[in-house]
C-alpha positions as CSV (number, residue, x, y, z in Angstrom):
1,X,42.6,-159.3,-22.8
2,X,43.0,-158.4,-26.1
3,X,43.9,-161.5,-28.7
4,X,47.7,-160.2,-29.4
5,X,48.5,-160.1,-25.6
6,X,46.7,-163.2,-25.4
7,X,48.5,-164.9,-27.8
8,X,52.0,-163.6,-26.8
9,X,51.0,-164.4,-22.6
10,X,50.1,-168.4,-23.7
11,X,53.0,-168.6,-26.6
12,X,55.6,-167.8,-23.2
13,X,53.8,-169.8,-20.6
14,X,54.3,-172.4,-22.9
15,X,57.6,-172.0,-23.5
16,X,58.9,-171.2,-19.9
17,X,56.4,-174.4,-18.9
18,X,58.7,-176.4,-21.4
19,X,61.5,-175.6,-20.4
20,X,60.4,-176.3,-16.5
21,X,59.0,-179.6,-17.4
22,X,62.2,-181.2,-19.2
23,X,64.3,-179.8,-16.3
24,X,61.5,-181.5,-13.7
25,X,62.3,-184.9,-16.2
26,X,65.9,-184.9,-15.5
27,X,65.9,-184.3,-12.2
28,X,67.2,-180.9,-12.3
29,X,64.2,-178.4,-11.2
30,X,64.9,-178.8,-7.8
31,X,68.4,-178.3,-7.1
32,X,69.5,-178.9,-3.9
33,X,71.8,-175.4,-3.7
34,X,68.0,-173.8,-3.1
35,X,67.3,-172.8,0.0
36,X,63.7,-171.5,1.1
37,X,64.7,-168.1,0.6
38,X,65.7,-168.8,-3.0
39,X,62.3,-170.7,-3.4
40,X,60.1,-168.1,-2.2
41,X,62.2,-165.3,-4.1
42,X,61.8,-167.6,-7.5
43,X,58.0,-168.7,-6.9
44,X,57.1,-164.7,-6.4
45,X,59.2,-163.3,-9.2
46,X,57.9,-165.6,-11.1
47,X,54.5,-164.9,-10.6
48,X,54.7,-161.5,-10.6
49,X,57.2,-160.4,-13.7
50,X,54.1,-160.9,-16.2
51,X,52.2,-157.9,-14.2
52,X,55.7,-155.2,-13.7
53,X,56.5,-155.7,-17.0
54,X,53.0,-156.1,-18.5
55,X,52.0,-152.8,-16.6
56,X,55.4,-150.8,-17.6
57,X,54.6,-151.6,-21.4
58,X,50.7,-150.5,-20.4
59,X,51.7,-146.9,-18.7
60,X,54.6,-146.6,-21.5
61,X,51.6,-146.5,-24.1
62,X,48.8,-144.5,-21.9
63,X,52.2,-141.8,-21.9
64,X,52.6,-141.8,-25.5
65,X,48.4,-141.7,-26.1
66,X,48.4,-138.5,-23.4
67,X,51.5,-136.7,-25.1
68,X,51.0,-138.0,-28.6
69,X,47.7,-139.2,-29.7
70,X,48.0,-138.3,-33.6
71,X,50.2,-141.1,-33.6
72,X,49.1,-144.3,-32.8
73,X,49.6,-146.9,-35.1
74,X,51.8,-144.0,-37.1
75,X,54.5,-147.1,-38.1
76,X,52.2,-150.1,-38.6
77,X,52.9,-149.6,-42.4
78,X,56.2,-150.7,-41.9
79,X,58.0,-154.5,-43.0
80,X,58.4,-156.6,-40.3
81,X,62.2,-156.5,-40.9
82,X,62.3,-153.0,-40.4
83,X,60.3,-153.4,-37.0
84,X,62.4,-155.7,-36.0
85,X,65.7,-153.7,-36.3
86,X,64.2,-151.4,-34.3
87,X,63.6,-153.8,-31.6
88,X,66.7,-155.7,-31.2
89,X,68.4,-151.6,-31.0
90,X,65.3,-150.1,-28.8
91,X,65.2,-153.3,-26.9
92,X,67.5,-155.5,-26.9
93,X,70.6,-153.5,-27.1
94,X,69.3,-150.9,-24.6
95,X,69.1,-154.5,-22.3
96,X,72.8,-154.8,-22.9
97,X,73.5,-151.6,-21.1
98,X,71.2,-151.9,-18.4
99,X,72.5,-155.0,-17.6
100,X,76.4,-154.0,-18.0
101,X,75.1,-150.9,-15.7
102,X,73.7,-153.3,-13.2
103,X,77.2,-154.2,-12.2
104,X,77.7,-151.0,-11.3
105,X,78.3,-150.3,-7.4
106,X,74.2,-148.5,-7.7
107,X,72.9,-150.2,-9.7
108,X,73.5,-153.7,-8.2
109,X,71.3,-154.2,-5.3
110,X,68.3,-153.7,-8.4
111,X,70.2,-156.9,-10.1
112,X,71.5,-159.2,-6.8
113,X,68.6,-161.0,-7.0
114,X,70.2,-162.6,-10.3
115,X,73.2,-164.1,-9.1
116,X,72.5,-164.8,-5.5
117,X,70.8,-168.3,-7.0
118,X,73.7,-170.7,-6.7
119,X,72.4,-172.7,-9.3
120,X,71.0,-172.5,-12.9
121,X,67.9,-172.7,-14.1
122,X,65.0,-171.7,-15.9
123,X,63.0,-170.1,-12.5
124,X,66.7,-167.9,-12.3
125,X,65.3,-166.0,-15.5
126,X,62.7,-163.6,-14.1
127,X,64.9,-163.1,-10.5
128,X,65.2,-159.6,-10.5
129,X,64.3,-156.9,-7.9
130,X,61.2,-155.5,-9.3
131,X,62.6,-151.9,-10.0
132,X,65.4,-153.8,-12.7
133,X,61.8,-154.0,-14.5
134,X,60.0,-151.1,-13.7
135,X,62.6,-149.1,-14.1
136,X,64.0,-150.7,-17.7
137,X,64.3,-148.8,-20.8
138,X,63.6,-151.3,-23.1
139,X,60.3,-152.2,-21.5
140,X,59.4,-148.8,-21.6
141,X,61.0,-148.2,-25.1
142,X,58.8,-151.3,-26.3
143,X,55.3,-149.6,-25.1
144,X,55.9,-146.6,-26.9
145,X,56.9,-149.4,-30.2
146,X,53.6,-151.0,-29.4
147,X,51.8,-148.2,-29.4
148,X,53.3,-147.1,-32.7
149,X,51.8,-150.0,-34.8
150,X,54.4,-152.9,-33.9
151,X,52.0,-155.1,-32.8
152,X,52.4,-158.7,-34.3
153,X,55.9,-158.0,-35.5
154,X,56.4,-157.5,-31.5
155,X,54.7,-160.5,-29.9
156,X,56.6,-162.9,-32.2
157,X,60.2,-161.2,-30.9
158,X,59.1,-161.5,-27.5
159,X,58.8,-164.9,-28.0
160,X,61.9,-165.7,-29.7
161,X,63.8,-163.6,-27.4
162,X,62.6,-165.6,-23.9
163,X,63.1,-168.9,-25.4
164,X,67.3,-167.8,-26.4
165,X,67.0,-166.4,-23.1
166,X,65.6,-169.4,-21.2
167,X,67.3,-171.6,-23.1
168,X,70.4,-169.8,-21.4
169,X,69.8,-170.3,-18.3
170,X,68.5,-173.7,-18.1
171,X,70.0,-176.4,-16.5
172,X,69.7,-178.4,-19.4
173,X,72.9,-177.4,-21.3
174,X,71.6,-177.8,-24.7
175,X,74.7,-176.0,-26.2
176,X,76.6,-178.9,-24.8
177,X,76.3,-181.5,-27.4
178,X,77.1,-178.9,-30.1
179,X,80.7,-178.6,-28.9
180,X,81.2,-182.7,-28.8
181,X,80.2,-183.1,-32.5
182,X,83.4,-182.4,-34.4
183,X,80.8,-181.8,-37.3
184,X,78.7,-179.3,-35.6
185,X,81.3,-177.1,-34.1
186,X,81.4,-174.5,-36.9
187,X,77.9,-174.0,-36.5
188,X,78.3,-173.7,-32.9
189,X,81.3,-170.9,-33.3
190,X,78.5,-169.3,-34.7
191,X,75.6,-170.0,-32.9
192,X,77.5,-168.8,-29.7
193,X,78.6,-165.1,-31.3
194,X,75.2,-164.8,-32.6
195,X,72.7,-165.6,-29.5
196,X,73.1,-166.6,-25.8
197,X,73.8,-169.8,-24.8
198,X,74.2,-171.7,-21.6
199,X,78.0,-171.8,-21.6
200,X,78.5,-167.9,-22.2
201,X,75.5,-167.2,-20.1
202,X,76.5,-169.7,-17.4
203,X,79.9,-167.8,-17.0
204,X,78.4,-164.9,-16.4
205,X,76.6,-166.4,-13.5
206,X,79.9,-168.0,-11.8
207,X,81.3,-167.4,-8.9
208,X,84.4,-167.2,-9.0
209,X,86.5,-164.8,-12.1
210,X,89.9,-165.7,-13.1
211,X,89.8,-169.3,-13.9
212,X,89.5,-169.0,-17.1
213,X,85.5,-170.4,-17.0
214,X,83.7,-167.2,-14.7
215,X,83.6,-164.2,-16.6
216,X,80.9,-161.8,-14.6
217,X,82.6,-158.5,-15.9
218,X,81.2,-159.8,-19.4
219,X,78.6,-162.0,-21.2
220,X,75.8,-159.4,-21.0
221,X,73.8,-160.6,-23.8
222,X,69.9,-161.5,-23.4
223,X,68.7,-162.4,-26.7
224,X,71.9,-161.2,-29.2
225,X,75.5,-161.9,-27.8
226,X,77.0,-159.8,-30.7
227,X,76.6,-157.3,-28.6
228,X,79.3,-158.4,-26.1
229,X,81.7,-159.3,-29.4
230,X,81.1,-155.7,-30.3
231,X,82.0,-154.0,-27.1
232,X,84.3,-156.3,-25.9
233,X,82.5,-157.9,-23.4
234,X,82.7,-161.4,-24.7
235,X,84.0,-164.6,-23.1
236,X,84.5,-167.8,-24.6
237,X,85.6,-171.1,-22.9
238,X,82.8,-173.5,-24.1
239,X,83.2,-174.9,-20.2
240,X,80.5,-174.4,-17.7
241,X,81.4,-172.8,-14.3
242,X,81.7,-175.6,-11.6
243,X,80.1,-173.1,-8.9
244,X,77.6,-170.4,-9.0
245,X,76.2,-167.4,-6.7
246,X,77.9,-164.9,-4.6
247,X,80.6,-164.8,-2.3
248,X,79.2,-162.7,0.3
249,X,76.4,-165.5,0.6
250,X,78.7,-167.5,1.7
251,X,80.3,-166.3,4.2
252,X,77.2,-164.3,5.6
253,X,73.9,-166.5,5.1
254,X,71.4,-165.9,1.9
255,X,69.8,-162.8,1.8
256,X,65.7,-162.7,2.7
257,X,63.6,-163.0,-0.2
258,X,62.2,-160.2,0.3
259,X,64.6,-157.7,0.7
260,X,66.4,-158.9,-2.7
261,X,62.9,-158.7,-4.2
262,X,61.6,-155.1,-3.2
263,X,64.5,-153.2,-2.1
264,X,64.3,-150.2,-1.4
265,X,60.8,-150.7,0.0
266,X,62.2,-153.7,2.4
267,X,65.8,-153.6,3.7
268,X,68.4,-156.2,4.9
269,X,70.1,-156.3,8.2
270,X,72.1,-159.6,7.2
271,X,75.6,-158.7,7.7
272,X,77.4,-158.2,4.5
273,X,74.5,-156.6,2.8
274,X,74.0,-154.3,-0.2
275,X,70.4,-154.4,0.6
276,X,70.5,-151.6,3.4
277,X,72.5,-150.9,6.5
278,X,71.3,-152.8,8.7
279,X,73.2,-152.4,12.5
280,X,76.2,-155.3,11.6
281,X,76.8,-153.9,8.1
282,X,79.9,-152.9,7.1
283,X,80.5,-149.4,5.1
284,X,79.1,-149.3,1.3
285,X,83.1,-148.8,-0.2
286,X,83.3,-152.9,0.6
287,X,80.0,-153.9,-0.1
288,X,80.0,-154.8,-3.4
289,X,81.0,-157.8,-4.8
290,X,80.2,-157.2,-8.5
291,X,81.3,-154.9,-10.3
């Protein structure tokens, strides 16, 4: 493996291990709302996200070598600040819209996955079907970067952008004792229009709208959350969501791993599924519970 993907794979094992290890310390790794389904859906997504996403960057750059060889490296003259403009629009805004288009009625059996865990967490970050990666523009947008001459100026984003993005879904609230220090709450009106942060990112994992907490329709944001102040997507309440997951999970049984996981490839017969028709589902038009 070459030293920059080296560094960059360590830098976020680190980080994600961080993360699991101060939740493990208070008690909050293992929440009791997981059932075996979700721990087998988290353990393999887990395991497997490095190599979807580390192969979609690979063939994103093997496409660009085939239909553009003349220019590898063609923008490693660049300042890192210019680089990095280019990645939070190529990247990180590109996210934005996937994810709002996720919530779509065809695009959301890809995303499921996300909000079926009715708890918060750091292993909730990778818990996507494997096409919401493959198929990801700013993954593939970031190999043709790479192979460009973004190199260092990329690995160091990465980085910064999973730790905001752990940090906001972990069960450890860190936000939290921003908002109680009368002193600090300037910086945290700030903070929470700049980045993502467990309660905007919690809300969008709630599951229940309308209570002035859960705001699903909203709170797209991975690493920036100016994008949701921008577009109007933005939801404030400083309040984390007293439930999380999906309705249809509760009245019908969790979905199987696998079928939240790999769908199309494996199919649900639950009833109440998006995840296929199996023989007790009921038509698409009242399938889908996010929109």
């Amino acid at each position: 493996m070459p030293p920059m993907q080296t560094v960059q794979l360590l830098a976020l094992v680190s980080v994600l291990g961080a993360f699991a290890i101060a939740e493990l310390l208070a008690g909050r790794f293992f929440p009791r709302e997981a059932s075996r389904e979700d721990n087998r859906l988290d353990i393999a997504v887990t395991l497997l996200f490095p190599f979807i996403s580390g192969g979609v960057v690979l063939a994103s750059g093997a496409l660009c070598a085939w239909l553009a060889p003349e220019q590898s490296q063609a923008l490693g003259h660049w300042a890192w600040w210019q680089m990095l403009i280019v990645l939070l629009l190529a990247d990180d805004l590109t996210q934005y819209f996937w994810h709002r288009l996720s919530h779509t009625s065809w695009m959301w059996p890809l995303h499921r996955a996300h909000h079926s865990a009715a708890y918060m967490s750091v292993r909730v970050v990778y818990r996507n079907n494997l096409f919401y990666y493959a198929l990801m523009p700013g993954l593939w947008l970031s190999g043709a970067l790479l192979y460009l001459g973004f190199g260092w100026v990329y690995v160091g984003y990465t980085v910064v952008k999973l730790s905001v993005i752990m940090g906001a879904h972990s069960a450890l609230r860190w936000d939290q004792w921003l908002y109680r220090q009368p002193v600090l709450r300037p910086l945290a009106w700030v903070l929470e229009r700049t980045i993502s942060t467990p309660a905007t990112h919690y809300a969008h994992h709630a599951l229940v709208q309308g209570d002035g907490i859960g705001h699903y329709t909203g709170n797209y944001g991975n690493l920036l959350f100016v994008w949701d102040v921008l577009f109007g997507t933005a939801h404030f309440s400083r309040r984390y969501p007293p439930a999380y997951g999906l309705q249809d999970d509760r009245l019908h049984g969790a979905e199987p791993w696998l079928a939240q996981f790999a769908f199309p490839l494996r199919q649900s017969v639950r009833a109440g599924t998006v995840l296929g028709r199996g023989p007790h589902s009921p038509p698409a038009s009242s399938q889908i519970e996010r929109r």
